[in-house]
C-alpha positions as CSV (number, residue, x, y, z in Angstrom):
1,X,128.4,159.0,217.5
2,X,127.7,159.4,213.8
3,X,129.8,157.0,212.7
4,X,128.3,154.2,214.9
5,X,124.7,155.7,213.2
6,X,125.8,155.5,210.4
7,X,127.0,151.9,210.5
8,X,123.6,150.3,212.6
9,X,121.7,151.7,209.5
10,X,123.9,150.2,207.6
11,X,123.5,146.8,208.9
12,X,119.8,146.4,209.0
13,X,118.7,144.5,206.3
14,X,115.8,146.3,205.7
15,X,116.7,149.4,205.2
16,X,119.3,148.6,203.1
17,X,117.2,146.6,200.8
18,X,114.8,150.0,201.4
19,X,118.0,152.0,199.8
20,X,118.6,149.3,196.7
21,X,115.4,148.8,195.8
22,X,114.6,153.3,195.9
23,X,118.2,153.4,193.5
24,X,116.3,150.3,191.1
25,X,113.9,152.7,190.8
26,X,115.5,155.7,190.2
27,X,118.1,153.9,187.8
28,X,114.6,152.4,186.0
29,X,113.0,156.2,185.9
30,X,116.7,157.5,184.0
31,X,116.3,155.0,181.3
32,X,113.6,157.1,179.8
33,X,115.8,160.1,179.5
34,X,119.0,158.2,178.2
35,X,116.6,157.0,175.4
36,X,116.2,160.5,174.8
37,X,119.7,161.4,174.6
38,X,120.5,158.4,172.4
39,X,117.7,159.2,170.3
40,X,119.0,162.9,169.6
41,X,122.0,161.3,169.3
42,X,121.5,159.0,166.2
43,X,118.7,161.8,164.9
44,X,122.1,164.0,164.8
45,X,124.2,161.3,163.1
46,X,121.9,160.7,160.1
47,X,121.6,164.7,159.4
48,X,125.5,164.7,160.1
49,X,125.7,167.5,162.0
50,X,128.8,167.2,164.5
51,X,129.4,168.9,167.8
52,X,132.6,169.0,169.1
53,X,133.6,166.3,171.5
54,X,134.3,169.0,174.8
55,X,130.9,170.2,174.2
56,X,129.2,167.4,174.2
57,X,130.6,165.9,177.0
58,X,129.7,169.3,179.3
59,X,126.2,169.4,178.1
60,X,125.8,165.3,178.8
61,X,127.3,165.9,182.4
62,X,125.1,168.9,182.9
63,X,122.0,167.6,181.8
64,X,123.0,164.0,183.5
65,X,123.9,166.0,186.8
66,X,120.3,168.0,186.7
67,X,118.0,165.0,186.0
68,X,120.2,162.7,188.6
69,X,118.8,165.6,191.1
70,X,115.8,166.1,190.0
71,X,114.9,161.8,190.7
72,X,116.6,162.1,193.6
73,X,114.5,164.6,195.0
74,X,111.6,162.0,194.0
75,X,112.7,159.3,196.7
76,X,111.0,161.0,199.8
77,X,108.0,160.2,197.3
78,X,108.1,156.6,197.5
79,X,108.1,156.3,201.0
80,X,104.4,158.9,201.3
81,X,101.8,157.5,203.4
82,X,98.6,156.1,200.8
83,X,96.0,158.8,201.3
84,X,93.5,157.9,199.0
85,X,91.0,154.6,199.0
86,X,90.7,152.4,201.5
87,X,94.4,152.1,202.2
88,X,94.0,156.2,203.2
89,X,91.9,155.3,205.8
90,X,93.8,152.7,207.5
91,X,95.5,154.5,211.0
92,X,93.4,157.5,210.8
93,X,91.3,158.3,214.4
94,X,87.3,159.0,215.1
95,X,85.4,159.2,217.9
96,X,82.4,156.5,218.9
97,X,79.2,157.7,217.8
98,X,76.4,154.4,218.8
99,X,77.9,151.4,220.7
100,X,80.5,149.4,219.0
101,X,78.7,145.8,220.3
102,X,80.8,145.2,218.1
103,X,79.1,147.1,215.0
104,X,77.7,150.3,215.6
105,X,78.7,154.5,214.2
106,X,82.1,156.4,214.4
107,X,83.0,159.7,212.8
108,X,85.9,159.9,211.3
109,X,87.2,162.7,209.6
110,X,83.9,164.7,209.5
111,X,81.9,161.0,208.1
112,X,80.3,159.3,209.3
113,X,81.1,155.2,209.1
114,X,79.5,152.1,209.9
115,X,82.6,150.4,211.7
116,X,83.3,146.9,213.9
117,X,85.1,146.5,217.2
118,X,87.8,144.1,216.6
119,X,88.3,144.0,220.4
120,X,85.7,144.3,223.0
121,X,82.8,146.7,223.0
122,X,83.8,150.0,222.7
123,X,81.7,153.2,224.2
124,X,79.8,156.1,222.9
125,X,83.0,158.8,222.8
126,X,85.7,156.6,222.6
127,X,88.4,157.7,220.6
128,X,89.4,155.0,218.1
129,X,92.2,154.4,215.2
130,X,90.6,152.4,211.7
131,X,92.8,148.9,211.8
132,X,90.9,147.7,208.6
133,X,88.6,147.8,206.3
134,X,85.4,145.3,204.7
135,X,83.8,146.7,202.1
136,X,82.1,149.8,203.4
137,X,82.7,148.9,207.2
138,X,85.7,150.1,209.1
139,X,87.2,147.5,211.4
140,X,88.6,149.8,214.7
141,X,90.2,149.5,217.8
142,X,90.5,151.8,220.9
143,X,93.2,154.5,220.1
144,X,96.4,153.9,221.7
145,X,95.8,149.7,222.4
């Protein structure tokens, strides 16, 4: 049963392009710490002082290994719902204050907004999801349609 998961994720296009394009930019957020390394690097060069070839190869694993974690731990990130602006309100759920016909009040978390049916009218109490926004008026819809 794994195995056949494993594959079907596989072969959907979208998630794999999902999986290249979080690598990208994980490979793209490494550059600026091999710049580093190269940059202590030559910076040891010109003062000529020489570490042994064993040790540097262990510490450049190590410190390769750690920061390699550390981005991937950052992935998750990428994929975090916008919850600031007006994208943070799109998908969150009020209640009907005035009769949407079709503009009219909602509250939505604890505010109160001017918002627009994009359906029919909708009733005092309703609950309703934000589908959109125009300027400071939400565009909503009955929850669950």
């Amino acid at each position: 049963m794994v195995g056949r998961a494993s594959v079907r994720i596989i072969n959907d296009k979208g998630t794999v392009k999902r999986i290249l394009t979080d690598w990208g930019k994980v490979l793209l957020l490494l550059l600026d710490e091999a710049a580093v390394v190269l940059l202590v690097i030559v910076v040891l060069h010109f003062f000529k002082i020489a570490i042994p070839l064993p040790t540097t190869i262990v510490l450049a694993v190590l410190l390769g290994a750690f920061v390699f974690v550390i981005h991937v731990a950052v992935i998750p990130i990428f994929h975090r719902r916008i919850v600031t602006g007006s994208q943070g309100m799109l998908g969150t759920q009020g209640r009907v204050i005035t009769l949407l016909n079709p503009v009219g009040t909602v509250i939505i978390k604890g505010e109160y907004w001017r918002a627009k049916s994009v359906e029919d009218n909708i009733e005092v109490d309703e609950n309703i999801e934000a589908v959109g926004i125009d300027g400071l008026t939400l565009n909503v819809k009955r929850k669950g349609d």
